[in-house]
C-alpha positions as CSV (number, residue, x, y, z in Angstrom):
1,X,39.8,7.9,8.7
2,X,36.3,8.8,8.9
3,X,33.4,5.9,8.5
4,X,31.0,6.6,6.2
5,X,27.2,7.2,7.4
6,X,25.4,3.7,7.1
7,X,22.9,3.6,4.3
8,X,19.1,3.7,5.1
9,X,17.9,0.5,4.4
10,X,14.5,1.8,3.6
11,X,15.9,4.5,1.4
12,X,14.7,4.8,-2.1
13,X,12.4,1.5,-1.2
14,X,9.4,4.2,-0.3
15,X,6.9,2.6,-2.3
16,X,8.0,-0.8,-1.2
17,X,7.1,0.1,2.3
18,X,3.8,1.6,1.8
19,X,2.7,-1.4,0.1
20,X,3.8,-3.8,2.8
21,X,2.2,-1.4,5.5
22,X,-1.2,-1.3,3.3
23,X,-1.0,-5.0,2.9
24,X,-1.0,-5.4,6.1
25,X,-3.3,-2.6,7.5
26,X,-6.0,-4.8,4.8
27,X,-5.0,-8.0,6.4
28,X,-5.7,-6.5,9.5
29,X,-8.7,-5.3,8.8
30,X,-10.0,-7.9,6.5
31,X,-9.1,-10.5,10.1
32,X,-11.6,-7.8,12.1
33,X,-14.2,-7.8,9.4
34,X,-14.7,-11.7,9.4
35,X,-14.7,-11.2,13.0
36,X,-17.5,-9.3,12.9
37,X,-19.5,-11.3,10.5
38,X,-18.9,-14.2,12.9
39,X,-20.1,-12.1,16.0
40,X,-23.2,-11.1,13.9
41,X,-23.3,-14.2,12.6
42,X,-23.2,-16.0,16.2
43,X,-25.7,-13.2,17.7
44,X,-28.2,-13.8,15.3
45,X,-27.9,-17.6,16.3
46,X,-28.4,-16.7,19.4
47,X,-31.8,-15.3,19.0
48,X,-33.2,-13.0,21.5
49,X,-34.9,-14.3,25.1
50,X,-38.4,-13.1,26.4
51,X,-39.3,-13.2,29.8
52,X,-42.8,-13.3,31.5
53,X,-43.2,-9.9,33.0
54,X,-44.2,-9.1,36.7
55,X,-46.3,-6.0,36.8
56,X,-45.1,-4.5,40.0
57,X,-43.8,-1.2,42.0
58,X,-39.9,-1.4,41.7
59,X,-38.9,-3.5,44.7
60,X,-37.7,-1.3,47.6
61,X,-38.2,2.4,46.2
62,X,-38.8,5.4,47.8
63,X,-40.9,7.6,44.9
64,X,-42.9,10.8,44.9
65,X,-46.0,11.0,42.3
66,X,-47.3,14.2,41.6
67,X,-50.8,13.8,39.9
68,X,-50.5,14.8,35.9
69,X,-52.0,18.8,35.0
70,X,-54.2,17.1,33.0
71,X,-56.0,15.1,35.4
72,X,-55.8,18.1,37.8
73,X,-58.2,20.1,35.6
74,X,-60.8,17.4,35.8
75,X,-60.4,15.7,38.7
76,X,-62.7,16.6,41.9
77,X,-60.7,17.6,45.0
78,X,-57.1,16.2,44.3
79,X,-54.4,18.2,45.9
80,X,-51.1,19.2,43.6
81,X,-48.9,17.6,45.3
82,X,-46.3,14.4,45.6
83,X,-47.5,11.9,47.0
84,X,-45.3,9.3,48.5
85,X,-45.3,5.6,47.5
86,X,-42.3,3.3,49.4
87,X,-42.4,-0.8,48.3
88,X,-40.7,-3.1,50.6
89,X,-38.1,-5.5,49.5
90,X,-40.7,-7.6,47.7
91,X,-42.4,-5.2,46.0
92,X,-45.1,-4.3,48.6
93,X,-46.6,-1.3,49.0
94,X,-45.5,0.5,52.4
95,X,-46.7,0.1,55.2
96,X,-47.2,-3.1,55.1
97,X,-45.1,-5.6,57.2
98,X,-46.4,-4.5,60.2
99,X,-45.7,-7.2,62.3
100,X,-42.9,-10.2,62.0
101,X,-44.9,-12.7,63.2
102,X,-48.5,-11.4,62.5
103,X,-51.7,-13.6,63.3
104,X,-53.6,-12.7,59.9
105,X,-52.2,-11.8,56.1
106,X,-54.2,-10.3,54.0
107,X,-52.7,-9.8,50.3
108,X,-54.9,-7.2,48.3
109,X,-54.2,-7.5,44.4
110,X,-55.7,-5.0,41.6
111,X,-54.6,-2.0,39.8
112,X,-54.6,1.7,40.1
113,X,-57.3,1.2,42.4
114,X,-55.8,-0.7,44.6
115,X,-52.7,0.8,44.5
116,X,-54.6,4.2,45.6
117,X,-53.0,6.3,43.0
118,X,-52.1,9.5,44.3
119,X,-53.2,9.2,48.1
120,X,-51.0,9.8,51.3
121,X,-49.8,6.2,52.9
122,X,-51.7,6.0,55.5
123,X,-55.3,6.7,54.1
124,X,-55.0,3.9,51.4
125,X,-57.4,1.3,52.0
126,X,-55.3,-2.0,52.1
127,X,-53.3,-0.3,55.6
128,X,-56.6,1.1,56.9
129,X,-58.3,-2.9,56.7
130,X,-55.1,-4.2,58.5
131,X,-55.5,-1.4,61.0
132,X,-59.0,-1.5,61.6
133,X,-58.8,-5.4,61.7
134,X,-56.6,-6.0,64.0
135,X,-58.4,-3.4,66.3
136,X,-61.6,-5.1,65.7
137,X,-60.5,-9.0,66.2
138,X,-57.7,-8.0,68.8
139,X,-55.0,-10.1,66.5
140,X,-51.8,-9.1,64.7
141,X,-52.5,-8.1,61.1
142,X,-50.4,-7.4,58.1
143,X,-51.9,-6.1,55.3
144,X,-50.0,-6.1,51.9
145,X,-50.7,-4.1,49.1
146,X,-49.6,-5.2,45.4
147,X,-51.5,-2.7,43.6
148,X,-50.2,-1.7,40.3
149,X,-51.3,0.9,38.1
150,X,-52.5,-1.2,34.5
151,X,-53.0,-4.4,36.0
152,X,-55.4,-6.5,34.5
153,X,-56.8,-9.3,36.3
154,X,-54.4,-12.2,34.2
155,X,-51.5,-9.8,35.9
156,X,-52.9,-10.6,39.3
157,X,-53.2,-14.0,38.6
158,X,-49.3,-13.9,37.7
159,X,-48.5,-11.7,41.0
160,X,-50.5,-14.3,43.0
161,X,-48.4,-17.4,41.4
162,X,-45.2,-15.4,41.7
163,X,-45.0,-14.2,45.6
164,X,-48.4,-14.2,46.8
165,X,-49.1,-18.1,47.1
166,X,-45.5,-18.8,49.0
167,X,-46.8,-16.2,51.8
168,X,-49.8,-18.8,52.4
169,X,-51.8,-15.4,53.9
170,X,-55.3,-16.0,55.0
171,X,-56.7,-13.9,52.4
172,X,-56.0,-13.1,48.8
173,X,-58.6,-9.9,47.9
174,X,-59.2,-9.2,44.0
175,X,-60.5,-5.9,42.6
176,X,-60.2,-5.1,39.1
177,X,-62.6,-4.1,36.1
178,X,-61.5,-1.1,34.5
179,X,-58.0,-2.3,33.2
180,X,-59.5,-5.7,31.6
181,X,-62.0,-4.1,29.9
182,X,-59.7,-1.3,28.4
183,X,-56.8,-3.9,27.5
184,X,-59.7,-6.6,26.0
185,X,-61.1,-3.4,24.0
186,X,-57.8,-1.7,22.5
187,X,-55.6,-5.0,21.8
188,X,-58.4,-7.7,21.8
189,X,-57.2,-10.1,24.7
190,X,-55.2,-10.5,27.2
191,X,-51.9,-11.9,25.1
192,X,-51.5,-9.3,22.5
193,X,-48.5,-7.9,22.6
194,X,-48.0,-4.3,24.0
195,X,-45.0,-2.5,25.0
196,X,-46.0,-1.6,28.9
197,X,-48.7,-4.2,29.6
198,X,-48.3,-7.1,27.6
199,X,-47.5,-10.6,29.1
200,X,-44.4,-11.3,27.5
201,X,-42.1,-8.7,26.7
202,X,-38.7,-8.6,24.7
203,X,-35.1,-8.3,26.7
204,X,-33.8,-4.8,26.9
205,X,-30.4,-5.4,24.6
206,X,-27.6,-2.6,23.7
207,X,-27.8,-0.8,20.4
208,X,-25.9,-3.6,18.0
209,X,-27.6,-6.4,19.1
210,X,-31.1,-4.7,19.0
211,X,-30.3,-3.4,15.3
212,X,-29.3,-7.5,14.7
213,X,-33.0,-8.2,16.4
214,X,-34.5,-5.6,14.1
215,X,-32.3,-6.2,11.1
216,X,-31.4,-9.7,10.6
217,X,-33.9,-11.5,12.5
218,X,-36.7,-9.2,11.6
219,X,-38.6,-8.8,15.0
220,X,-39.7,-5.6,15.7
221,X,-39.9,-4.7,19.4
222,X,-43.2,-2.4,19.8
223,X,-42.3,0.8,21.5
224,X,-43.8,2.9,24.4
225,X,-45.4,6.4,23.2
226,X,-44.6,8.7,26.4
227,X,-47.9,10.0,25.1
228,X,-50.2,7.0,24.6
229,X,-49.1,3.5,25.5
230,X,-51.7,1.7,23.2
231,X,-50.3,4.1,20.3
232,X,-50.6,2.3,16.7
233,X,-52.3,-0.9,18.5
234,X,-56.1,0.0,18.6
235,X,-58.6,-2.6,17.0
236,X,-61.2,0.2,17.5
237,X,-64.8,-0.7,18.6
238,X,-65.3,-4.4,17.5
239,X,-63.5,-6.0,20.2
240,X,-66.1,-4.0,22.6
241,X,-68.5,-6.7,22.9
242,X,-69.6,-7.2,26.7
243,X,-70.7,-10.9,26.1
244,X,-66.6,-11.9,24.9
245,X,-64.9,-9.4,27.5
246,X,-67.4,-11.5,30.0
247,X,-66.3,-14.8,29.0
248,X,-62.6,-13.7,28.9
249,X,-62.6,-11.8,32.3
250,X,-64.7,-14.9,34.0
251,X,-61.4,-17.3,33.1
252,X,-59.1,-15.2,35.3
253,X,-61.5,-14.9,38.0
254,X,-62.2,-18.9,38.1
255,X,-58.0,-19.4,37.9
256,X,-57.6,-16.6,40.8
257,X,-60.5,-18.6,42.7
258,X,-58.7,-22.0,41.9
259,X,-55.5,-21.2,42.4
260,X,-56.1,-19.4,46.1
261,X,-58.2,-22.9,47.6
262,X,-55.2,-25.1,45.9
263,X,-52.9,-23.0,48.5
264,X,-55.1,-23.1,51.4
265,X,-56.2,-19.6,51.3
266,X,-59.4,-18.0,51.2
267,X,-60.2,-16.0,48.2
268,X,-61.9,-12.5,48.3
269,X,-63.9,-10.8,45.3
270,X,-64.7,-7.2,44.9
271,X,-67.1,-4.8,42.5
272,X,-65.1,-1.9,41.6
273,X,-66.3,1.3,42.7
274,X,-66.8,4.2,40.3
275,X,-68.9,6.9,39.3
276,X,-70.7,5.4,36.3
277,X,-73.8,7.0,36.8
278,X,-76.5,7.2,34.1
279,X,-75.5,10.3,33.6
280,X,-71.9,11.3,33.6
281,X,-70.3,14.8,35.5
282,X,-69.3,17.3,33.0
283,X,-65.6,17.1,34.2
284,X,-65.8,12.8,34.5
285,X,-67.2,13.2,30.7
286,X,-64.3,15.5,29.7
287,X,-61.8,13.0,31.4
288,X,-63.0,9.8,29.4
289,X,-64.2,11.2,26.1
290,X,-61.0,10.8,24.7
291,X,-61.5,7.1,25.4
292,X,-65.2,7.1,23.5
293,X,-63.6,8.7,20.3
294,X,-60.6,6.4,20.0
295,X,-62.9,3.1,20.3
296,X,-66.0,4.5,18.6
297,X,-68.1,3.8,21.0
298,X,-71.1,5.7,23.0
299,X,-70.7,6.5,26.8
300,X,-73.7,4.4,27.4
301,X,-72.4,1.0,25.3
302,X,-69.1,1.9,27.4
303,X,-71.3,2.1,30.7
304,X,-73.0,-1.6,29.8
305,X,-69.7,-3.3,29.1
306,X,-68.4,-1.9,32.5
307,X,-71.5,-2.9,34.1
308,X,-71.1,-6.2,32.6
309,X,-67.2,-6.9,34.1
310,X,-68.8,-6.0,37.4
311,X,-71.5,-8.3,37.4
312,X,-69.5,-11.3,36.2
313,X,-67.3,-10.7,39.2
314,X,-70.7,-11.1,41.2
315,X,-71.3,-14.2,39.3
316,X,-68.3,-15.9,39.7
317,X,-68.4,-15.4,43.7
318,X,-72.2,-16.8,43.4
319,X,-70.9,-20.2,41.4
320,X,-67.8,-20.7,43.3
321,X,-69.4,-20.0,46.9
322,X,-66.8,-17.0,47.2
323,X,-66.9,-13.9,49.6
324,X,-68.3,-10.9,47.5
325,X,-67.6,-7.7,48.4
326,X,-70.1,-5.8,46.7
327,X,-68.5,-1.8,46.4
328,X,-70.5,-1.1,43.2
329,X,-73.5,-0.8,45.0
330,X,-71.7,-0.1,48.3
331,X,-70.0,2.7,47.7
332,X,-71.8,6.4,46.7
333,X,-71.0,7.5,43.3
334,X,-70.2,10.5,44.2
335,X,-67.3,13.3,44.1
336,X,-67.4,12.7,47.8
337,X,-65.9,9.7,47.3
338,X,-64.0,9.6,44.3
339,X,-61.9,12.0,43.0
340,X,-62.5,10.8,39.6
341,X,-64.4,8.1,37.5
342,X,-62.9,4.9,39.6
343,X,-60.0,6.4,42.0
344,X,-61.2,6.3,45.8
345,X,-60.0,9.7,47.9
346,X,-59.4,9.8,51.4
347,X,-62.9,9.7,52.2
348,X,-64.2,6.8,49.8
349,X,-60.8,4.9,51.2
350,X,-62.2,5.0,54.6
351,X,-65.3,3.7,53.8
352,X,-64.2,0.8,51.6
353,X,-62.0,0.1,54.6
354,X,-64.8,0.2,57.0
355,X,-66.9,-2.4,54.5
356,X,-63.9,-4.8,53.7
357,X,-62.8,-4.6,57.4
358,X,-66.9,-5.8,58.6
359,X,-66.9,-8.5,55.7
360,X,-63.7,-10.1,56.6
361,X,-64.4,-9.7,60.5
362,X,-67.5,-11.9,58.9
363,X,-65.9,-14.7,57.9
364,X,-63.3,-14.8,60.4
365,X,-65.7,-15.1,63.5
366,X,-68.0,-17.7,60.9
């Protein structure tokens, strides 16, 4: 006798199921919603951390810079071409560790200038000192280079704090102008916020917790314009008063001062060179014009506020008995020596190489 086929539990209970499976499909979805909340809930809790930010060349790259085609068409005498620029695996500017166990350190900190933007490695001025030292005083010389392009002289003071003072070098050398009296004039001192040069600076986050940071706690991260960094940040011309940018500027040069003799080591000022002449080259003019619109300002109120950074540096040695280095009035204005308004060539590197070299020879043999 033949069984008969088992019945279907599930048969003619369709809508039974469906509504078990949807109850359960909301339970489970309800469970991950409050998870959620609680994640959000727990992120924005959490905050969001800041860190103190070292203006530096990534440690231990190997990069090629090729100068931008706008400052090709203005610039005097600057190949298009990359130029090399290696760091050592403490952010140092190659070559600079010369030696293991070197007689003399000398630590050069500054910007763009100091960095020697867009110059072949062995015509920057920091090497050539250690070079032409070492030949002069018959002693083992490393010369370190933490230029970095924007630096301001508070970032210097940071750098030194951060890597310079546990070197204990012999020397700590200081030249920067340009840089604080741009940052003081766009964002009105040192501390305001700015997405590449500000002191503190926001941790880089992943897309939800940066839309919590944005959303729920209400903190808006300022962004970088590929185009202009101080983009939606300018105070325009007020905060271009020499006598302030004087007083602010003189406070980083007392603390670099301070903080160098507190280590044991000798502290070094410099003028900054440039080609701030009374009047300015067509091309030097067409390069920093932009500048004079976006501030409101003339050329030669520009000029007097420069002038002004540069002789409170000259000041500052004066009161504090400091080695002063005077490239200002050392070094010709000239396209000879500059390939623009403040950047040294290969030419203008050599002689602020020859001058530093003499002065520290100096004060060594004093």
């Amino acid at each position: 006798m033949t069984k008969a086929p088992r019945e279907n539990r599930f048969e003619g209970r369709g809508r039974t199921v469906f509504a078990v499976f949807y109850s359960l499909l909301g339970l489970v979805l309800l469970g991950a919603a409050l998870f959620a909340v609680k994640i959000v809930r727990d992120e924005v809790k959490r905050g969001y951390e800041r860190s103190i930010i070292l203006r530096e060349p990534r440690v231990s790259s190997d990069l090629s810079q090729s100068p931008p085609r706008g400052l090709l068409q203005v610039a005097d005498g600057l190949e298009d071409k990359p130029y090399r620029l290696r760091t050592d695996d403490n952010g140092f500017i190659l070559p600079s560790r010369i030696h293991e166990s070197p007689d003399i350190s000398i630590v050069f900190l500054g910007g763009s200038t100091t960095e020697c933007h867009f110059m072949d490695e062995k015509e920057r001025f920091p090497y050539l000192v250690g070079r032409n030292l070492e030949a002069a005083i018959g002693k083992k010389v490393n010369a370190y280079n933490t230029g970095h392009a924007g630096n301001n002289t508070l970032h210097c003071d940071l750098i030194l704090q951060a890597k310079v003072l546990p070197m204990r070098p012999q020397f700590a050398v200081l030249m920067e102008c340009i840089n604080d009296l741009t940052f003081m004039a766009m964002l009105g001192d040192y501390w305001s916020q700015n997405a590449t040069r500000g002191i503190i600076q926001d941790k880089e986050y992943n897309f939800a917790k940066r839309w919590i940071i944005d959303n729920l706690i209400g903190h808006k991260q300022s962004k970088v314009d590929a185009k202009d960094e101080f983009a939606g940040q300018r105070t325009m011309a007020r905060n271009v008063v020499p006598e302030r940018m004087s007083k602010e500027y003189k406070k980083n040069l007392d603390l670099f001062v301070f903080l160098c003799r507190q280590h044991d080591i000798t502290p070094v000022l410099m003028t900054q060179c440039n080609r701030f002449t009374p009047k300015l080259a067509e091309n030097l003019e067409r390069q920093i014009q932009p500048i004079f619109q976006s501030w409101g300002l003339s050329y030669e109120q520009y000029k007097v506020c420069y002038d002004t950074l540069n002789e409170t540096v000259r000041k500052v040695a004066a009161e504090q008995d400091v080695l002063l280095i005077d490239l200002d009035r050392m070094v010709p204005k000239t396209r000879l020596t500059m390939y623009d308004v403040v950047h040294l060539n290969a030419e203008g590197s050599r002689q602020v190489a020859d001058i530093v070299t003499k002065a520290l020879t100096a004060s060594l043999r004093s």
